[in-house]
N, C-alpha and C positions, 0 to 999 in steps of 0.2 A: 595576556590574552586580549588583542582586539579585534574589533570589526570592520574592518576594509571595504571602501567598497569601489574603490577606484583600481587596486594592484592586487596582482597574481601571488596566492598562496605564499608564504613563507617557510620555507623548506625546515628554517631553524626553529620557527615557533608556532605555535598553534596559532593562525591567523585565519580569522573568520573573513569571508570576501564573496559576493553575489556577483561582479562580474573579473574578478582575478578570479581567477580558481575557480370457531372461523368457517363458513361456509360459503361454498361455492352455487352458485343459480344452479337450475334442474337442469342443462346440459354440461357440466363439467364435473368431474370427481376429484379434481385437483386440490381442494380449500381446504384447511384440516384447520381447528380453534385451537390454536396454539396456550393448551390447557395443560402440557405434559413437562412436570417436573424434572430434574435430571440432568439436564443440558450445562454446560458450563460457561460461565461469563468471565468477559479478560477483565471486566471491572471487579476485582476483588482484591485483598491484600494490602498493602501499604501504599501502596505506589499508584494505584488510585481504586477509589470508594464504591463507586454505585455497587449496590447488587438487586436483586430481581429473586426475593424467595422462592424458594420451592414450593408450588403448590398453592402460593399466593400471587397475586401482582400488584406490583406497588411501583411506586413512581418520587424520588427524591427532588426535592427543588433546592438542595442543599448545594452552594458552589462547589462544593470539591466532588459532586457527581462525576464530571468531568476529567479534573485534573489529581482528586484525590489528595492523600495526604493533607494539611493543614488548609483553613480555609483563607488563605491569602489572597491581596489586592490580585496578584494576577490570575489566580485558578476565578475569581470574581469576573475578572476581565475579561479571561477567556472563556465563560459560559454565558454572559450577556453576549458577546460576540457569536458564538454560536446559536444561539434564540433569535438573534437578527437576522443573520445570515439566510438560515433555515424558514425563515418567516414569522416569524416571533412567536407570540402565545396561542392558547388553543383558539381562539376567537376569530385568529385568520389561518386555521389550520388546512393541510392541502392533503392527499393521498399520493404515495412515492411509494414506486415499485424499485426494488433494489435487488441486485440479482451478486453474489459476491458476498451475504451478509455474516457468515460464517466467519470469514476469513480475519486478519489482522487490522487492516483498513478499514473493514465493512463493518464487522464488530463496532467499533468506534465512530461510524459512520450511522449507523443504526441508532445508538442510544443517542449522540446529537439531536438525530430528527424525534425519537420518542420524548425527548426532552424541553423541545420546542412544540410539545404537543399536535406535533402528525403523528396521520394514520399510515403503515408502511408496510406492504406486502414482501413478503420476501421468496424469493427462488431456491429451496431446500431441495434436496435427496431423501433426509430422513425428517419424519415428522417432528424429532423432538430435538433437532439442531439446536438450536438456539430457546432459550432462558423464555418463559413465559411475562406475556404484557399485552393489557385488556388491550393495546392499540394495534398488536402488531397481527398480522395475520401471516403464515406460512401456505405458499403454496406447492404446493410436490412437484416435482418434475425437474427437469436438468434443460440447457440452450438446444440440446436435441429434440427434443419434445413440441410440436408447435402445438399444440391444446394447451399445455401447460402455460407457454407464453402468454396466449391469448387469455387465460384465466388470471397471469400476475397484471397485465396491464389494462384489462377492462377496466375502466374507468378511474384510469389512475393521472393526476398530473403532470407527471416526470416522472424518468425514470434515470437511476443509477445503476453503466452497467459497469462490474466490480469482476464480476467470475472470471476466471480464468488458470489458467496452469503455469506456475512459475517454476521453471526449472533450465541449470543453463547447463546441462548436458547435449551433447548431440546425440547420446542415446535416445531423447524426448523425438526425435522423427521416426522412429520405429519402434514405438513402445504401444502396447497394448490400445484400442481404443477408448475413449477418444484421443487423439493424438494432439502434441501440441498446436500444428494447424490449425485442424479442427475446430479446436475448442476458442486458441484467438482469435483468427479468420472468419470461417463458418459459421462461431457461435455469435459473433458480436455483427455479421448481416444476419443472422437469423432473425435475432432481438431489434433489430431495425426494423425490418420488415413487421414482425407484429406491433411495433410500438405502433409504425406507420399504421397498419389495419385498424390498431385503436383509436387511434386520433390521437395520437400521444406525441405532441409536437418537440418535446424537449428533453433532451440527452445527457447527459455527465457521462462523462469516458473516462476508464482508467487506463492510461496508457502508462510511459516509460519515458522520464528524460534521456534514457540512452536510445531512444530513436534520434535524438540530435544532438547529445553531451558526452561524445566519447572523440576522445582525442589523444595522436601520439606524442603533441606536444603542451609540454605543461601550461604555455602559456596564452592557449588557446581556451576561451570561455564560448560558452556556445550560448546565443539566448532564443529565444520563440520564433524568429525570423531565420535560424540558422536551416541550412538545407540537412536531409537525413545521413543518420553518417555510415551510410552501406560502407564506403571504402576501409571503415574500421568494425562494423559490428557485424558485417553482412554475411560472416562467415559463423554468426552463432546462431543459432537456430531461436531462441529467445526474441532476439532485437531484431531478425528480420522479419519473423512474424509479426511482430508487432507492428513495425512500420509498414508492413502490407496494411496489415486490419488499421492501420491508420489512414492510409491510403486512400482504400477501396471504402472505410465508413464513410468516409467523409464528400467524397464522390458521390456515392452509393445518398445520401443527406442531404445533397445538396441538391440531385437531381430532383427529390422527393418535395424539397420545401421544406425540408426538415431543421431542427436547429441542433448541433450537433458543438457540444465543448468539450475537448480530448485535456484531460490533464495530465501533465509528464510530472509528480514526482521522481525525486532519486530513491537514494536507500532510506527508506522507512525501518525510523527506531521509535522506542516507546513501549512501555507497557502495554501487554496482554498479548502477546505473539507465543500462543502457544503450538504453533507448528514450526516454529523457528524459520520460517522463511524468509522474514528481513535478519534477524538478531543471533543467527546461530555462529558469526563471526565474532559478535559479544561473549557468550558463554565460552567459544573455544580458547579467547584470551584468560579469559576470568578462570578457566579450568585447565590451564597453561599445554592448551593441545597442538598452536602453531607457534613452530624454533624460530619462521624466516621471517625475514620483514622484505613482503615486493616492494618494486622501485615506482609503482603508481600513485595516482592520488584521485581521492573519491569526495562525492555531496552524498551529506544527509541531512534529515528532515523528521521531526516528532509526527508521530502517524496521527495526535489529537489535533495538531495544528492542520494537519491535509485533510482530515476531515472537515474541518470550519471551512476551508477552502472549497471543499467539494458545495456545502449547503450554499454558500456565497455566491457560486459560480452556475447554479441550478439559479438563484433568485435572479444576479445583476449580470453577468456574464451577455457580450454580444455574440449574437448566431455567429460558429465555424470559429471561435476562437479556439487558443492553444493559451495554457499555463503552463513553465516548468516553475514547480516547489521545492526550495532548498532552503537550508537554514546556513551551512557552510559549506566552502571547499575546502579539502586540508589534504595532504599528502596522506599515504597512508602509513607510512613512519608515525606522523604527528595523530591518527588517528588510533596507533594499534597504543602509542605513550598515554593517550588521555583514558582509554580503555584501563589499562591498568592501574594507573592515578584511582580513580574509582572504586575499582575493584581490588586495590591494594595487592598487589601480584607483581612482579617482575616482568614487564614488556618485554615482548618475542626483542632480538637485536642480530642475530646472523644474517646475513645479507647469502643467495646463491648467484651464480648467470640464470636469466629467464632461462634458458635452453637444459640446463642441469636440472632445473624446479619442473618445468614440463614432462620432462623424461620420469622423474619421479613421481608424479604425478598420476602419468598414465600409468603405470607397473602399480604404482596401488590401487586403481579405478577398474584395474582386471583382476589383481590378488584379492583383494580384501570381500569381494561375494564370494570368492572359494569359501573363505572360513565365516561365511555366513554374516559378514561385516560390509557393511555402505557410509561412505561419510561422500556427503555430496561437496564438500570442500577441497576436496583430491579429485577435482576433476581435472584433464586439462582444458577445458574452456576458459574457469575458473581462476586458473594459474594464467591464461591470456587475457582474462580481463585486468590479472591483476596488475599486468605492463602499461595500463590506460589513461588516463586522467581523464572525470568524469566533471568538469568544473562547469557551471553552468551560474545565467543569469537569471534572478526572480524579481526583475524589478516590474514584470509587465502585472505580475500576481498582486503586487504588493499595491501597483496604481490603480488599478482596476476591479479586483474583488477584498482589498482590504485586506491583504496576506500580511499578516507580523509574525513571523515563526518565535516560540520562545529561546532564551540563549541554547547554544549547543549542548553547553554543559550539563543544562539543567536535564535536557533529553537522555544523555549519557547517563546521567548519574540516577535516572527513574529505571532506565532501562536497566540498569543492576542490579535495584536494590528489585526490581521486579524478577529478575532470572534467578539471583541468590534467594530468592523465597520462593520459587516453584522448581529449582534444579533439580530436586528428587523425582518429581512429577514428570519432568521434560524428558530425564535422563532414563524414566521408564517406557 
């Protein structure tokens, strides 16, 4: 196993490579004191620590908060790195409104900055989303809602915007309200526009490396100066959204005087993904559900480390930059063998034609709701992405907001021992 960073993926062996490869004022009802038991936190289990009682709130200054398991040099490293980043202890603490906190990233993203002792509003549906903590405030409402906005970012420092709908069906343009659009497009000049009302000069965006890291040829790396890659993504409804809402933010930021930092992570692995929206390629190996091995090749990235990255790039980041976050690129042969290594399983090894996998594909994306069954992995967008190479460079992350992702492996092998200890839970 090594790390590369001058050549293109290694077809033969796992080779790591960055350029181969709560109350609200007397006019809003929005604020609730986020005092409601019940919620679940991705920080719990083996594979990492913090938790947030029931009915208490507490606050751990123990390194393995963070990274859990044993309190080793690096889970040490990477919580002082995160307290810096974030603005360090409560003494220079800020207020961050965070919209997105529920999710896999935000989650993760959230207890960072609680951890560095900010105060952090967050954008909920339901009052008792998210795990109680004296700092955090919840405020009700959704990116449709402009009261609601206007109540998370009243006087807040920065904001992180997170929410969004990830799904790469093309069924997502005609699916029930809000629609994928919508909710990328719409919601994210929405949240501009009230940040702007606030006075709220400074942004964190969650975007997508695949607005510029998708490629038909393997040997093509894409970094932060690469142009969007409509000619390969623009036909999924996911990546072109997004690079609209990349688009039109940053236009949209720029005319305002706004400071606007789009970050493109790839695939986000790591503990506490309990809607399986980066990891559900993990478990499907681990519970030996896909035969085929595509001919693509994919980056990915520890969701704790993109978090550091997100606080980093809130504090030191210049206005209208762009980050893409990656840890490796690897084919995805060598992706689906490391998966199972882990997870001790026998890796998928049948190889189809893309056009036989597509056709299959789509026959069980129309069968499988007959009998009351969805696997969002049978789609064929899915099956298109999977002809792709997604190889991307981070060296600009790495110069400029202090990005050191930890090794691959180690992400791999959290991400397991975390889905092998919630499979029951996930699988209901």
């Amino acid at each position: 196993l090594t790390r590369s960073k001058s050549a293109a993926p290694n077809t033969a062996s796992l080779s790591g490579s960055r350029r181969g490869s709560v109350h609200a004022d007397s006019r809003q009802n929005h604020w609730v004191s986020n005092s409601d038991a019940g919620a679940r936190s991705p920080f719990n289990g083996a594979a990492t620590n913090a938790r947030v009682n029931q009915g208490a709130t507490t606050k751990s200054t123990r390194s393995s908060d963070t990274d859990g398991g044993s309190m080793s040099g690096r889970d040490t490293s990477v919580k002082a790195a995160a307290s810096d980043a974030a603005g360090g202890s409560a003494a220079g603490s800020q207020v961050f409104a965070v919209t997105g906190a529920t999710g896999f990233l935000g989650s993760h993203l959230l207890h960072q900055l609680l951890a560095a002792g900010h105060t952090v509003r967050c954008l909920c549906r339901q009052p008792n989303a998210l795990p109680p903590h004296p700092n955090m405030q919840v405020v009700l409402g959704s990116l449709e809602d402009p009261s609601a906005l206007d109540s998370l970012l009243q006087g807040s420092s920065g904001l992180f915007h997170l929410a969004g709908i990830v799904t790469h069906s093309r069924a997502a343009t005609s699916s029930p309200q809000p629609t994928l659009a919508q909710t990328t497009i719409d919601g994210t000049l929405a949240i501009l526009h009230a940040a702007s009302k606030a006075g709220v000069n400074r942004v964190v965006y969650a975007s997508t490396s695949g607005t510029v890291g998708a490629s038909r040829d393997p040997g093509q790396v894409a970094s932060d100066d690469s142009p969007y890659a409509m000619g390969v993504v623009g036909g999924w409804p996911y990546y072109r959204a997004k690079i609209e809402a990349e688009e039109r933010a940053r236009a949209y930021a720029e005319g305002l005087g706004m400071e606007l930092i789009c970050m493109r992570p790839t695939l986000i692995l790591g503990p506490g993904d309990y809607r399986l929206s980066s990891c559900r390629t993990v478990l499907d190996i681990m519970e030996r559900r896909i035969p085929f091995v595509p001919p693509g090749g994919l980056s990915f990235v520890d969701v704790r480390d993109v978090a550091t990255a997100f606080t980093a790039a809130m504090q030191s980041a210049p206005p209208s930059s762009t980050y893409l976050l990656g840890a490796v690129n690897m084919t995805l042969s060598d992706y689906f063998q490391l998966i199972a290594r882990y997870a001790d399983v026998v890796p998928p090894w049948l190889s189809v034609p893309p056009r036989v996998a597509w056709v299959l594909a789509a026959a069980a994306s129309k069968l499988l709701p007959l009998i009351g069954r969805k696997d969002p992995s049978l789609d064929p967008v899915v099956v298109e992405m999977a002809q792709v190479f997604w190889y991307i460079d981070w060296s600009r992350a790495e110069k400029e907001l202090g990005f050191s992702p930890r090794p691959y492996e180690e992400t791999v092998a959290d991400t397991v021992v975390w889905l092998r200890e919630h499979r029951r839970e996930l699988s209901g």
